[in-house]
MIDOSE-1310 file (N, C-alpha, C; in nm, 2 decimals, decimal comma, always signed):
residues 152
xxxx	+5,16/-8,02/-3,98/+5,18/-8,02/-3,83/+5,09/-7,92/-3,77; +5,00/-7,84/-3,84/+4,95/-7,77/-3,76/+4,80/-7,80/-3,72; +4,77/-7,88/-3,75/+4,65/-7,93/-3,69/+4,69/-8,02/-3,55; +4,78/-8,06/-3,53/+4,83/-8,12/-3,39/+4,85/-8,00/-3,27
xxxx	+4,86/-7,89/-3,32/+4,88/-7,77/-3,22/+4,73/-7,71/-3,12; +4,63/-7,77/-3,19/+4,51/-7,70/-3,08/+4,49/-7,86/-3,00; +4,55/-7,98/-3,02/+4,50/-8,08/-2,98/+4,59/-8,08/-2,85; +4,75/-8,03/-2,91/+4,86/-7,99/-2,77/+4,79/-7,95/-2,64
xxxx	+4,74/-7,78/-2,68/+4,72/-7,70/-2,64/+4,57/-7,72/-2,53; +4,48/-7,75/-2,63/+4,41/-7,86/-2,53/+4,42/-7,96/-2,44; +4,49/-8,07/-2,42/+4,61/-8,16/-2,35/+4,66/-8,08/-2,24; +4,71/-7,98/-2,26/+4,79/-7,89/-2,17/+4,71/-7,86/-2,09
xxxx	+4,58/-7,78/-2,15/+4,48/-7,70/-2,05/+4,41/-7,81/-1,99; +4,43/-7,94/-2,00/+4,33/-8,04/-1,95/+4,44/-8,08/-1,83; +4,53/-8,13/-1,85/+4,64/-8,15/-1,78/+4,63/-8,02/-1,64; +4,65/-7,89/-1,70/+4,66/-7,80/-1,59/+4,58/-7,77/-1,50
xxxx	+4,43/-7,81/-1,59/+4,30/-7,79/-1,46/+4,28/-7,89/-1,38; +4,35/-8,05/-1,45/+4,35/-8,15/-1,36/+4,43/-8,15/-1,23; +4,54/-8,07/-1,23/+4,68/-8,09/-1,14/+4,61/-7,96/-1,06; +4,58/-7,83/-1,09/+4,50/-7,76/-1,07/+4,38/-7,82/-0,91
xxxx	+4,30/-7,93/-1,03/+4,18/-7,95/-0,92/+4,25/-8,03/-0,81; +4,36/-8,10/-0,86/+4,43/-8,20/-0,73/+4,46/-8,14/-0,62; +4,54/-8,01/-0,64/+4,62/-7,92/-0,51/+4,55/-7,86/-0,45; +4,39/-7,79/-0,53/+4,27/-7,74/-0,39/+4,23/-7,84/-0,37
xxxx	+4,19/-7,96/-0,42/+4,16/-8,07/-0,27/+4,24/-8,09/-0,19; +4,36/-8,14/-0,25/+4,43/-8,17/-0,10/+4,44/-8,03/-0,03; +4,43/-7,89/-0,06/+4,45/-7,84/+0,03/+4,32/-7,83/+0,15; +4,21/-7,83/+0,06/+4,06/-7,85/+0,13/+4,11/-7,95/+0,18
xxxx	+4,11/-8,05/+0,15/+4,14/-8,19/+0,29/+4,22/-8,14/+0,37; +4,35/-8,11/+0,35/+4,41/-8,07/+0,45/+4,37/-8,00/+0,57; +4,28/-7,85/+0,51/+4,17/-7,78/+0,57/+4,08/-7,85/+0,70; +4,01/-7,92/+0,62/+3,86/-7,96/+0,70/+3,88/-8,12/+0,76
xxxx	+4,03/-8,18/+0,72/+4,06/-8,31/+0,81/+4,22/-8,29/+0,97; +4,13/-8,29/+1,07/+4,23/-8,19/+1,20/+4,32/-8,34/+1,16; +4,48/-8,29/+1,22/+4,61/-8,37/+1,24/+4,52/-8,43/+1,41; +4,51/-8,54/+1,38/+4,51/-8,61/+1,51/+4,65/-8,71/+1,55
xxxx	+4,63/-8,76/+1,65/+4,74/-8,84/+1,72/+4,86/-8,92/+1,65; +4,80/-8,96/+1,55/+4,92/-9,03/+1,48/+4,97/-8,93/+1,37; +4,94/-8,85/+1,34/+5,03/-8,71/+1,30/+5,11/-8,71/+1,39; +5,06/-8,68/+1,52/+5,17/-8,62/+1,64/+5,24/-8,71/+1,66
xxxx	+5,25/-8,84/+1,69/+5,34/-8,96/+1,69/+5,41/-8,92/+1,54; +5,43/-8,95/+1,49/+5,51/-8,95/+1,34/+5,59/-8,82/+1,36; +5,54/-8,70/+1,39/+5,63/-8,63/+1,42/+5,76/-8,61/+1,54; +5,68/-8,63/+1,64/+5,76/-8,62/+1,74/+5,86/-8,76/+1,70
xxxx	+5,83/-8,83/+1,68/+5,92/-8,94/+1,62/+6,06/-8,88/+1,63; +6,01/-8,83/+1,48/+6,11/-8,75/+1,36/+6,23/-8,64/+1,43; +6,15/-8,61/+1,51/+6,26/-8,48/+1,61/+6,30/-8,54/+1,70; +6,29/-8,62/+1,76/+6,38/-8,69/+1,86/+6,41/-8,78/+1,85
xxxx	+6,42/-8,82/+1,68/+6,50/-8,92/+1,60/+6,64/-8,83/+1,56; +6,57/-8,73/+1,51/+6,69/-8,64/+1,43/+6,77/-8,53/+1,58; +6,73/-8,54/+1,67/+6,82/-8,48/+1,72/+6,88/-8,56/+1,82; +6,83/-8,71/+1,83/+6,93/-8,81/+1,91/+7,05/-8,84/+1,84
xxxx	+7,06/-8,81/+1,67/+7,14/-8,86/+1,58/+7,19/-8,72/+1,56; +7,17/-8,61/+1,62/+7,24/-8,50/+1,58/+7,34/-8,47/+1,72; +7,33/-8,53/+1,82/+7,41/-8,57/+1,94/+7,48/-8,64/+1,90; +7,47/-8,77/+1,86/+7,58/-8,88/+1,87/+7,66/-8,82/+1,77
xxxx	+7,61/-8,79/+1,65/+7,67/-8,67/+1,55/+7,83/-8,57/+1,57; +7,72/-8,50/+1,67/+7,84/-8,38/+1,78/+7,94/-8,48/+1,82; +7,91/-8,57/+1,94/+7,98/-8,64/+2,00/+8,11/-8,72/+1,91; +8,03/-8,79/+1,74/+8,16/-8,84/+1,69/+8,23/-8,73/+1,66
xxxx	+8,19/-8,60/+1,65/+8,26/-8,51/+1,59/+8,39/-8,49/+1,69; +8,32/-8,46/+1,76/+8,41/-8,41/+1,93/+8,55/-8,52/+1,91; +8,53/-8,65/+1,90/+8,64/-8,74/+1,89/+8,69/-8,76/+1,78; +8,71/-8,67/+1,66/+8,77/-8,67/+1,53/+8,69/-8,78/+1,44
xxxx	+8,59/-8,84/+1,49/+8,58/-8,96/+1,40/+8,45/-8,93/+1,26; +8,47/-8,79/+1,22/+8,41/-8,78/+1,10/+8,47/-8,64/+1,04; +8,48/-8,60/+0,88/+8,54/-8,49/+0,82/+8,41/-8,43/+0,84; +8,49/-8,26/+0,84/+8,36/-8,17/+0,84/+8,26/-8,15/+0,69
xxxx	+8,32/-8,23/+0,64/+8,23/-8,24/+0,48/+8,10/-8,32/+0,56; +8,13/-8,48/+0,59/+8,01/-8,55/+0,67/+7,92/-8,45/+0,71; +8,03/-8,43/+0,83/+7,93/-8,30/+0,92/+7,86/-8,22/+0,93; +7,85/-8,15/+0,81/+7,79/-8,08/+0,74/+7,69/-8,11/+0,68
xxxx	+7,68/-8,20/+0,58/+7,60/-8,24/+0,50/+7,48/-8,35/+0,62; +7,53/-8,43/+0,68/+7,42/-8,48/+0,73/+7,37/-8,38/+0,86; +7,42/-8,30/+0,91/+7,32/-8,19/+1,04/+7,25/-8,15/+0,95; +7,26/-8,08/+0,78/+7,22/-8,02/+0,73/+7,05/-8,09/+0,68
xxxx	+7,07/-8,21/+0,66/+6,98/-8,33/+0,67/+6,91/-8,33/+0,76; +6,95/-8,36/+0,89/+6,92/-8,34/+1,01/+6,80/-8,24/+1,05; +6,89/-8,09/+0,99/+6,75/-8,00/+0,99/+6,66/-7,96/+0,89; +6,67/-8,05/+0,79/+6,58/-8,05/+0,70/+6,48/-8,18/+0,75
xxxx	+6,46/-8,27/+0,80/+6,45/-8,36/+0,85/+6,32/-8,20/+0,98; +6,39/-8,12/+1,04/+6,33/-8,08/+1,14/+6,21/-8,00/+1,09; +6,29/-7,91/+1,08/+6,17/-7,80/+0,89/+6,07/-7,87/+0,89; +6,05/-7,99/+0,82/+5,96/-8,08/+0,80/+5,87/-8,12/+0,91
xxxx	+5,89/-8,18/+0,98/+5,80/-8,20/+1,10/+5,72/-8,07/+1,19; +5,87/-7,95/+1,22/+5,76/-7,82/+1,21/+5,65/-7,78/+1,14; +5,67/-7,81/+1,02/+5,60/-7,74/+0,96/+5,42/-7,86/+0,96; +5,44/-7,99/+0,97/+5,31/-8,04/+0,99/+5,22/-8,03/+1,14
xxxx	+5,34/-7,93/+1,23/+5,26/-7,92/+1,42/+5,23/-7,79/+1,40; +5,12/-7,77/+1,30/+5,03/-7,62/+1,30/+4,94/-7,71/+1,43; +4,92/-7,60/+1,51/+4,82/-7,59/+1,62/+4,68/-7,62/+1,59; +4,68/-7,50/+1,47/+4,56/-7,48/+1,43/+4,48/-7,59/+1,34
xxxx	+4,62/-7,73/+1,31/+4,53/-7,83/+1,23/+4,46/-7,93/+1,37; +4,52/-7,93/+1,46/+4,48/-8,01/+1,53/+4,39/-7,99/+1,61; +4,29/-8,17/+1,62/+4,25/-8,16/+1,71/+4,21/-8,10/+1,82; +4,12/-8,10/+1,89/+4,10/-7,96/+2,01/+4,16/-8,03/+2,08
xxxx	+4,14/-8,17/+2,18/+4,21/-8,20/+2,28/+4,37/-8,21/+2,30; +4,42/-8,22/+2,16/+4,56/-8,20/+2,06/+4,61/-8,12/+2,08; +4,56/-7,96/+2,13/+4,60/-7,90/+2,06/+4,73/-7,79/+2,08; +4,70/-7,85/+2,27/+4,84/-7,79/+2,37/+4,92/-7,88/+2,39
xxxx	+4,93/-8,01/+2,28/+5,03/-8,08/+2,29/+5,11/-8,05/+2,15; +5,01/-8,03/+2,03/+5,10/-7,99/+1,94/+5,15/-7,86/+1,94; +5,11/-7,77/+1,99/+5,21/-7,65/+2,07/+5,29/-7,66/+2,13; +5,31/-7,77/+2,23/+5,43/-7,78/+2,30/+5,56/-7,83/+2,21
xxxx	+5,51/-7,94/+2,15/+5,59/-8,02/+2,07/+5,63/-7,92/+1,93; +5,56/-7,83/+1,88/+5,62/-7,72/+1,81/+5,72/-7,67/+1,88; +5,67/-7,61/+2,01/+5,79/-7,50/+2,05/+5,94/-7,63/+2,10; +5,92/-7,72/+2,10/+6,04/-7,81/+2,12/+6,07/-7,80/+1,96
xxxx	+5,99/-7,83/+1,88/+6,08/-7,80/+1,70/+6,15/-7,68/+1,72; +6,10/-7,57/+1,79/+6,20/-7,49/+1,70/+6,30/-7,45/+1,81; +6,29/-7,53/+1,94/+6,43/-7,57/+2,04/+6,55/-7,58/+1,95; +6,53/-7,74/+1,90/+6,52/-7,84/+1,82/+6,63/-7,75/+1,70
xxxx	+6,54/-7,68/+1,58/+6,58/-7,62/+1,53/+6,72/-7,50/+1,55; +6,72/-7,45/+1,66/+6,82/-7,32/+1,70/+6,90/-7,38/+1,73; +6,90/-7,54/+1,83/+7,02/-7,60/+1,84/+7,12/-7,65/+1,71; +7,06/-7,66/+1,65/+7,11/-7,71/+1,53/+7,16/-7,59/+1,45
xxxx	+7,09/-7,50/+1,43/+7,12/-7,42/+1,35/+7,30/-7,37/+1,44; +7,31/-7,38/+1,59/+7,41/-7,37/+1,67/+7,50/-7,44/+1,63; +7,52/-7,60/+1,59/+7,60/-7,62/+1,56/+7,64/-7,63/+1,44; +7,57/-7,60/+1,35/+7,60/-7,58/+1,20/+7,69/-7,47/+1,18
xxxx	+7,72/-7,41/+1,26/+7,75/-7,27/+1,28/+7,94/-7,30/+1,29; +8,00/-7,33/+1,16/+8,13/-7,34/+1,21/+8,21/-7,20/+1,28; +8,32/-7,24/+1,36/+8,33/-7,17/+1,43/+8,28/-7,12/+1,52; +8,17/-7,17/+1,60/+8,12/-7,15/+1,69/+8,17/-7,13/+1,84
xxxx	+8,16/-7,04/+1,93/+8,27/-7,04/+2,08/+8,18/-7,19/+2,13; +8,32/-7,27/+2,18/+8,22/-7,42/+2,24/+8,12/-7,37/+2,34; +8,15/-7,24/+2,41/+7,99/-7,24/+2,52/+7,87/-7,26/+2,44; +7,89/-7,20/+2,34/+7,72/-7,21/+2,27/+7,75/-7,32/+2,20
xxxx	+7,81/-7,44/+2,14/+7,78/-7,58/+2,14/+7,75/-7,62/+2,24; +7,82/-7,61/+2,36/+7,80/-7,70/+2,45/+7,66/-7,68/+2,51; +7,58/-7,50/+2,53/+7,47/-7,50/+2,51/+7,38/-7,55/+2,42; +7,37/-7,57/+2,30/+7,28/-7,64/+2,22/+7,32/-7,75/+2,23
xxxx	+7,37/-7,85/+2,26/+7,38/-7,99/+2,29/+7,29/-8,01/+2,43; +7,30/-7,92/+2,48/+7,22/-7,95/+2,66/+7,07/-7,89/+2,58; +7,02/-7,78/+2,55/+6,90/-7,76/+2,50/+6,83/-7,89/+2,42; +6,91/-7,94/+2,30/+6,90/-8,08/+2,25/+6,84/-8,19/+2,31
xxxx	+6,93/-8,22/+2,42/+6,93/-8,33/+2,51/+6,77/-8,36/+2,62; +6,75/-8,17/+2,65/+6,67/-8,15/+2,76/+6,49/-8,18/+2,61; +6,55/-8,12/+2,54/+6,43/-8,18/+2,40/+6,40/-8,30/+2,39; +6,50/-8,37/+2,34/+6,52/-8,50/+2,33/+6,41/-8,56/+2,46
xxxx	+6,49/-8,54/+2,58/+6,39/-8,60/+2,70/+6,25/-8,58/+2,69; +6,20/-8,46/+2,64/+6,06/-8,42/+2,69/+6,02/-8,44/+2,53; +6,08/-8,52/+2,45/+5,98/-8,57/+2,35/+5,95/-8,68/+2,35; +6,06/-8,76/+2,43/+6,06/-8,94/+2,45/+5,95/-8,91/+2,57
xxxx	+5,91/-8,84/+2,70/+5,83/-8,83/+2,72/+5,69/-8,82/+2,68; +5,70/-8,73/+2,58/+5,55/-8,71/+2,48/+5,50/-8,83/+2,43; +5,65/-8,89/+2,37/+5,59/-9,02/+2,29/+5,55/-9,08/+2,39; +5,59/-9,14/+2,48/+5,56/-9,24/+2,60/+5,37/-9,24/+2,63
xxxx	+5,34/-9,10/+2,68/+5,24/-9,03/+2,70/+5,17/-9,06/+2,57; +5,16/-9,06/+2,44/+5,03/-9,07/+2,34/+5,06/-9,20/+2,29; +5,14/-9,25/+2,37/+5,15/-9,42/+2,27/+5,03/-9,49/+2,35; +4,97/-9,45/+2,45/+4,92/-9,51/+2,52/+4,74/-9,51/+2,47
């Protein structure tokens, strides 16, 4: 068996430089190709998908119609669902004409984000639910805006 072990070992090193060369290209691409418009569409999507569903959410909560197990687990989705889309509205990938819209649409993620993190918050005093539901809502609007604006 021991003539099989430099052929391993080689395999391995070939394997590692290959996965290796894969992750600095995509990061070079990532680098030198800007997020343009349908980046921003796909995102904004995402956040004022996940936080229209993180309303109706609250709302069945509010009327008993889900356990706090649900509750939990899917807001928790919810803001993982947000994480994600923040994290592709770097300013700095986009676009120049892009690039005070993907700033805006960031700082609505991490609206977005604190609301949520608000309600995840068991025990929370209802004032500050009932404020992150209106922060939410006022997001929500001025992302359905955004989309409206670059669908065009």
């Amino acid at each position: 068996m021991r003539p099989a072990e430099p052929i391993a070992r080689t395999r391995l090193v070939v394997a590692t430089l290959l996965f290796g060369g894969a992750l600095l290209f995509g990061m070079i691409q990532a680098l030198l190709h800007p997020a343009g418009r349908d980046t921003l569409r796909v995102e904004v999507k995402t956040l004022r998908s996940a936080i229209a569903e993180a309303l109706a959410l609250t709302a069945a909560d509010d009327q008993g119609h889900v356990t706090r197990a649900f509750f939990d687990v899917d807001l928790e989705l919810l803001r993982r669902d947000v994480e994600m889309a923040t994290s592709h509205l770097s300013p700095a990938r986009a676009q120049g004409d892009l690039r005070a819209r993907f700033e805006e649409v960031a700082r609505l993620a991490e609206v977005s984000r604190v609301g949520l993190d608000a309600l995840a918050t068991p025990g929370s005093p209802p004032d500050s639910v009932v404020a992150a539901q209106a922060s939410l809502a006022a997001a929500k609007v001025r992302l359905s805006e955004i989309e409206r604006e670059i669908a065009r």
